[in-house]
N, C-alpha and C positions, 0 to 999 in steps of 0.2 A: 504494500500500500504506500502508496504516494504521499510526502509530507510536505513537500515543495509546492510555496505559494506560488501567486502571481508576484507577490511583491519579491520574490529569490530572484530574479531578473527583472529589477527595476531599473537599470541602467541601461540595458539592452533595448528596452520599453519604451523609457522617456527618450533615447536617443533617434528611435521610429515616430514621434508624436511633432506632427506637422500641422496646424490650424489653421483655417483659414474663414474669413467672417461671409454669410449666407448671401449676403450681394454683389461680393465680387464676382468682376468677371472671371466669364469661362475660363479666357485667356490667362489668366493670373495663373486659376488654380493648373488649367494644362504648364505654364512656366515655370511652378513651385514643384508639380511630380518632375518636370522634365530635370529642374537643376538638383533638385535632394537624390533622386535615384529611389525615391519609394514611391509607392502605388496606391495608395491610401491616404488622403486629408480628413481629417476632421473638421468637421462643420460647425460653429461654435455662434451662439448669440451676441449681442455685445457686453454680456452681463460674463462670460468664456462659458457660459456652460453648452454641452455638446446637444446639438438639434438634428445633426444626421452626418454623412460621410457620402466622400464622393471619389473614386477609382478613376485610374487611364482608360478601364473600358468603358465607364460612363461618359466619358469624354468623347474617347473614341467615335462610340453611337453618335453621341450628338453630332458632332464635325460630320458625319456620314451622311445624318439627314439635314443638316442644317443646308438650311436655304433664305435670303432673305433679311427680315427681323429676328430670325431663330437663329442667325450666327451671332448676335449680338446679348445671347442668356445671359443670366446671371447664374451662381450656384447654387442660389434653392430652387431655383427650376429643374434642375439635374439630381440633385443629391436623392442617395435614398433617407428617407426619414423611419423608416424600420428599423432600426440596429438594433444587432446583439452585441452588448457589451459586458464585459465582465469585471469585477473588483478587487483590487489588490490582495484582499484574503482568502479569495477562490482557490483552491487546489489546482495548480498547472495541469494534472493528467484529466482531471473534469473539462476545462476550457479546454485542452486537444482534443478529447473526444466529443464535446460539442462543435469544436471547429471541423472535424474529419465526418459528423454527422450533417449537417449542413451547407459542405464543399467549401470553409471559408479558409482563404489565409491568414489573414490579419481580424484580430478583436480589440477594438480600443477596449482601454482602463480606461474609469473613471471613478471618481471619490461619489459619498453619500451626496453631496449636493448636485451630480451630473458633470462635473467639472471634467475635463479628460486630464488623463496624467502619464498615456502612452500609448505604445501598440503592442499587443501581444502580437508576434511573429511564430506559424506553427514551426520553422525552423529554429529559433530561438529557445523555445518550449520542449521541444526534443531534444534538443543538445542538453538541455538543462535535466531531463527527467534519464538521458541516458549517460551523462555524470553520474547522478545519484546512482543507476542500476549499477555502474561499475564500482563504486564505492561499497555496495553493499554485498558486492559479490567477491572482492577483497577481502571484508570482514568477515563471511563466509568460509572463504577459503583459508584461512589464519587459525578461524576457530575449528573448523576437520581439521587442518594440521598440526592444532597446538601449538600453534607459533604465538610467543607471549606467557603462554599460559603454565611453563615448568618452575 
């Protein structure tokens, strides 16, 4: 069993956590995936707390049909306002397998008030829970051999 929070990779998390406010334009937020190298914005009100997220493939679509007034959106026309988010004291291997149940990569964090405070990356989350499996499979191994223990 898993003891590894969300918050055991808080630094890996806040280091993914890119905001961006719900009027900006498209163009912004395609300039902020294109220059950070992540795939995930966070949609934030101007009070920060989080109102939806918005992906290069939501982008993507859009530019695709965009014609017109429609090349000129903003982000809450795009964003999705559904998210599943998870919370600093969630169990890492719960948010993996909600994420691998629902095909997501990225889960923003966010505190009790909605504020975001990062992104869980399911790469991140697995490096981190297959640390732990080797660690525990060390101690395992120590304790069959009695290493330590004369």
């Amino acid at each position: 069993m898993s003891t590894n929070l969300v918050s055991s990779i808080a630094a890996a998390t806040r280091s993914r956590l890119v905001t961006i406010r719900s009027n900006a334009p498209l163009r912004e937020a395609a300039q902020l995936l294109s220059s950070t190298n992540i795939s995930l914005l966070v949609v934030c009100d101007p009070e920060g707390t989080m109102i939806g997220v918005i992906t290069k493939s939501d982008i993507v679509m859009q530019i695709g049909h965009c014609t017109g007034v429609t090349c000129t959106n903003t982000v809450d026309r795009v964003m999705r306002r559904d998210v599943i988010a998870c919370y600093p004291a969630d169990g890492l291997s719960d948010v993996l397998s909600m994420m691998q149940a629902r095909g997501l990569v990225h889960v923003p964090v966010i505190d009790a008030e909605g504020k975001p405070s990062g992104v869980v990356n399911a790469r991140d989350a697995l490096r981190e829970l297959m640390l732990e499996g080797q660690y525990e499979e060390a101690l395992l191994r120590d304790y069959v051999m009695g290493v330590g223990y004369r």
